[in-house]
Each structure stands twice: as structure tokens, then as C-alpha cells.
N, C-alpha and C positions, 0 to 999 in steps of 0.2 A: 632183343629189343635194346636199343641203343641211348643211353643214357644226352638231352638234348639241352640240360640247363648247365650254366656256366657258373663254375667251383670261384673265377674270380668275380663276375660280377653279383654272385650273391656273397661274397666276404666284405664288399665294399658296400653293398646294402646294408649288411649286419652291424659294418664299423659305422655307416651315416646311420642308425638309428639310435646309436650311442650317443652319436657325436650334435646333432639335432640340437636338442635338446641345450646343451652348450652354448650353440651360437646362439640360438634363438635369446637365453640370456644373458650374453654378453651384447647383442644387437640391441636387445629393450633397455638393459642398463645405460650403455653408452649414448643412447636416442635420448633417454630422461635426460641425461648429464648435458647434452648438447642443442635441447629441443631450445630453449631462450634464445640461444644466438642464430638460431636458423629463421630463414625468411618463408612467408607463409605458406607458400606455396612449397617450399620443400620439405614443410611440416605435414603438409598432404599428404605431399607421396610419399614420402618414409612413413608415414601410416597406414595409408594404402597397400605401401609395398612389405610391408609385415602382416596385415592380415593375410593378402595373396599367397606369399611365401608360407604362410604355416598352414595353411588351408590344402595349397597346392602340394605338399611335401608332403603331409598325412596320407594324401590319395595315391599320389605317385611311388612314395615307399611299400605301402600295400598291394597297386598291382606291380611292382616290379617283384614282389616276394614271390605273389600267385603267379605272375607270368612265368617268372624261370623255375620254381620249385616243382610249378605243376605242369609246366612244359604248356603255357597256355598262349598260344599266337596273338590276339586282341590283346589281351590284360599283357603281354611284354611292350606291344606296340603303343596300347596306350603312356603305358612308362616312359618311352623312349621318347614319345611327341611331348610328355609333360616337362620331362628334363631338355629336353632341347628349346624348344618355345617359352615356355613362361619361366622356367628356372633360372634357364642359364644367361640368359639376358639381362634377368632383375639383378643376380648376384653380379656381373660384370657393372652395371651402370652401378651398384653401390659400390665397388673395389672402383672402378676409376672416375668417376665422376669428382673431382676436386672442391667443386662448390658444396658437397655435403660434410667439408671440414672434418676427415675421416680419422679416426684416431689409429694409434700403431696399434694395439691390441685389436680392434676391429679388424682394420685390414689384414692381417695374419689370421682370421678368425677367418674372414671373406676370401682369402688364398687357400686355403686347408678344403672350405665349402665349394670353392671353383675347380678344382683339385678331382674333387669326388665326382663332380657333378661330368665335367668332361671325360673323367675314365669311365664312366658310365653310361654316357653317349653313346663312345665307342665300342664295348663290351656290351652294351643290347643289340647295340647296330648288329655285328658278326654273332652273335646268339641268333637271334631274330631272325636273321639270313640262313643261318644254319638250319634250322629249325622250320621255316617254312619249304627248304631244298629238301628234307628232308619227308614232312606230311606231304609234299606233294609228290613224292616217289611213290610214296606209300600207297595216295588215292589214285595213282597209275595201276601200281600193280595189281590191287582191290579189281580196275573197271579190268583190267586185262584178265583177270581170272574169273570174272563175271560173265565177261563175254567170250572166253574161251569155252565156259561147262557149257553156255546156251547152245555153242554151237555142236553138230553132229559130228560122232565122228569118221573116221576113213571107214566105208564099207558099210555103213548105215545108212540105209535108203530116206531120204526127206520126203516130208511131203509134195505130190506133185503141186503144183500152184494151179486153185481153183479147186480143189478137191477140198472137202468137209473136215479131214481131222485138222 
């Protein structure tokens, strides 16, 4: 039985649920320090975009652990759609976005988190592909040995067609 989850993409889970925790507050710090000079509307979304982000990243760190620990197809996939969609988007519009007045410590904070998030794209991506190449060999070989015991074999008379057994 062949071992389907990947040794780097859960070392890089292991290091972002370290690491979390960190941006989250260097990102809340630096927001406090810089929320006055920010216009209202970007006071929104950098609100917005922190509740998202810590919400999202709980869930996503969870099934990316179950996905690949347990060799679980949905909960990898789901991981991989959360990191690519809401994550890695949000973390790119706060690293380049200019008008959110970004501090040097943040953005090195948002470099490190971008970092993570894109080698993790990629390393569920070929997990995920592995891994589904793989279960569906598997459920070949299952129907092919299903439907070979159904069948009779050489020199064993079948039933005529139309007859009772």
C-alpha cells in the first residue's frame, strides 16, 4: 500500500501554523497604527479582509492536514480551492496594493505568507493529482476483479438463456 501524502506539503502546513499566528499579529498591529490615516473605505476592507483571512486560514489549515495525513481527496481539494481563491488573492492585493500605505515589516510578513501559500498551491496541485491517479487505479482494479469472479470459468457450462437457474 503506497504511501499518497506529501512529506513537503505537510512541513509547510506544519511551518504556516506556526507562522499564522504571527502575521495575524503583526497585520492587526500595524492596521491599529495606520487605521487614522486610511480612507474609509479601505478601513472596510482591511477589516473585512482580516476577518476572511482568519476564518479562511482555520478551515483551510484543517483540511489541508486531513486531506494529505489522511490521504483524503475532497478535504485536499477543498484546501487547494481555498488557498488559491480567497487566500492568495487577498494576500497579493495587501502586499501590492500601494494605497493601503504598507509598512516594511508588514510587507515582509505578506512576502513570507505569499511564499507559503503559492508553494502550497503547487504541492496540493501534484499531491491531489497523485492521489486521485492513483484511487482510481485502485477502483479499476476492485470492478476488474469483480467482474472477473462473476464471470464462469473455461469448461464451466452457463446457464442456457431462458432456462430457470
Amino acid at each position: 500500500c503506497e504511501i499518497l501524502s506529501s512529506l513537503p506539503l505537510q512541513m509547510s502546513l506544519y511551518f504556516n501554523v506556526y507562522f499564522f499566528p504571527f502575521w495575524w499579529l503583526i497585520t492587526v498591529a500595524i492596521l491599529y497604527l495606520k487605521y487614522p490615516t486610511l480612507s474609509d473605505y479601505y478601513k472596510f476592507i482591511l477589516v473585512t479582509i482580516m476577518i476572511l483571512v482568519s476564518l479562511t486560514e482555520l478551515i483551510r489549515l484543517y483540511l489541508g492536514y486531513v486531506g494529505n495525513l489522511l490521504e483524503k481527496v475532497p478535504e485536499l481539494a477543498g484546501f487547494w480551492l481555498l488557498t488559491l481563491l480567497p487566500q492568495l488573492p487577498v494576500i497579493l492585493f495587501l502586499l501590492f496594493n500601494e494605497s493601503l500605505k504598507i509598512h516594511s515589516l508588514e510587507r515582509a510578513f505578506h512576502i513570507i505568507f505569499a511564499a507559503f501559500l503559492s508553494f502550497q498551491v503547487v504541492a496540493a496541485f501534484f499531491t491531489l493529482r497523485r492521489m486521485v491517479n492513483t484511487l482510481a487505479s485502485r477502483f479499476r482494479l476492485t470492478e476488474f476483479h469483480r467482474l472477473e469472479e462473476e464471470q464462469p470459468g473455461p469448461g464451466v457450462p452457463s446457464p442456457a438463456p431462458g432456462s430457470g437457474s
